[in-house]
N, C-alpha and C positions, 0 to 999 in steps of 0.2 A: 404596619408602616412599611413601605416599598424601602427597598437598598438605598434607591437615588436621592430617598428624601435625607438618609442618614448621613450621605456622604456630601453633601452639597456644603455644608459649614465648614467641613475639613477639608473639599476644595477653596472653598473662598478661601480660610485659614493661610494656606500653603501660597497660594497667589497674593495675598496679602503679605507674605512675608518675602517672594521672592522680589518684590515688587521695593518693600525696603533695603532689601540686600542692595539692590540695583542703583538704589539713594545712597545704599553706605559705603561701598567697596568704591568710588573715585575716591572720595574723603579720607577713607584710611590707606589707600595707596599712599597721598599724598605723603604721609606721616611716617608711612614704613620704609621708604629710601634713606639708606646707610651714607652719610657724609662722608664716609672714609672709604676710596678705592680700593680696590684689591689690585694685585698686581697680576698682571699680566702676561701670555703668554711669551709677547714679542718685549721684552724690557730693552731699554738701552744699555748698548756696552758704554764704560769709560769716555771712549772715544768718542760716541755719538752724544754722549751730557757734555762734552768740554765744547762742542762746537756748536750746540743748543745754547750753554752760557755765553760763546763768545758773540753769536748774532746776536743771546738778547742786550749783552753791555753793548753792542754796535745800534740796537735801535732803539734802545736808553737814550743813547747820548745824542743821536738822530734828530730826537723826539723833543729833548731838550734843546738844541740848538734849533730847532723849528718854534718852541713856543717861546723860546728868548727873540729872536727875529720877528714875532708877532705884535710881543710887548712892545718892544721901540718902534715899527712902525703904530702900532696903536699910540702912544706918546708922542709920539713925530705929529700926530692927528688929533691929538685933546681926548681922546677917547680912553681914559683912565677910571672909567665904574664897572662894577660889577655887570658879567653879564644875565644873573640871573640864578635863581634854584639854587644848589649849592655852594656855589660864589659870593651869592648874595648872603647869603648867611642861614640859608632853610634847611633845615636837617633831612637828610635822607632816609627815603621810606625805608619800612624793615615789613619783606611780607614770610607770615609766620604760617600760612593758610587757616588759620581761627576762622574767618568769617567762613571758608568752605566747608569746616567742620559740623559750624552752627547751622549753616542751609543746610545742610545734607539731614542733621538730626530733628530739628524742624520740620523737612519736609517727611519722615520720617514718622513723625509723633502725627501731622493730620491727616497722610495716609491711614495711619492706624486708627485714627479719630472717627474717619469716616467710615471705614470699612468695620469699624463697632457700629459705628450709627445705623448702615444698612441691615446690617445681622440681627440686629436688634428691633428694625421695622417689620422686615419680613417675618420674624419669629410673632410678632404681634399683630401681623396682618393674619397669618394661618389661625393663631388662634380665635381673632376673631371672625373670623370664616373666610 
C-alpha cells in the first residue's frame, strides 16, 4: 500500500473539520462577547461626566418638549391612534442569536454527514475494484 493511499482519509479528516470550524467560530463569536465593558484607557474626569449629564437633562427635556408639540398638533388634526409596532401594542423583538447557533450546528452535522458518505463510497468503490 503506497503513503498516499494512507494519508488521503486523514487529509479528507482534517479538511472535513476545518471546514466545520469555519461553520462554528461566527456562531460562538457571537456567544463569547462579555456585556460588561472594561474601562478604559481615556476615562472621564468629574468634570467631563457633570457636563455629559448636563447635555443629556438638556436633550431630555428637548426631546420631550418636541414630542408634547407633536401630540397637540396630532390632536389639533384627529390623528390620536396608535402609530404602529410598539405603540400599537406588539411586543419587541429580543434577538438571543439561537437560530445562528442552530444553522451553524446544522450546517455542521451535514457537512459531516457527507464527508462520511464520501469516505465510505470511495473505501467501497477500491474494494470493489
Amino acid at each position: 500500500m503506497s503513503r498516499r493511499l494512507t494519508l488521503r482519509p486523514l487529509r479528507i479528516a482534517v479538511l472535513t473539520g476545518v471546514a466545520a470550524g469555519a461553520l462554528l467560530v461566527p456562531a460562538s463569536a457571537a456567544f463569547a462577547s462579555d456585556p460588561t465593558p472594561t474601562p478604559g484607557a481615556t476615562d472621564a474626569t468629574p468634570a467631563d461626566k457633570e457636563a455629559l449629564e448636563k447635555k443629556r437633562a438638556e436633550d431630555a427635556r428637548t426631546l420631550k418638549e418636541a414630542e408634547a408639540r407633536k401630540a397637540r398638533e396630532a390632536q389639533k388634526l384627529g390623528k390620536d391612534y396608535p402609530r404602529g409596532g410598539v405603540d400599537a401594542g406588539e411586543a419587541p423583538a429580543q434577538d438571543d442569536n439561537t437560530g445562528t447557533l442552530i444553522g451553524s450546528a446544522t450546517g455542521a452535522l451535514l457537512l459531516a454527514g457527507a464527508g462520511t458518505y464520501v469516505l465510505r463510497r470511495r473505501t467501497a468503490a477500491r474494494r470493489e475494484g
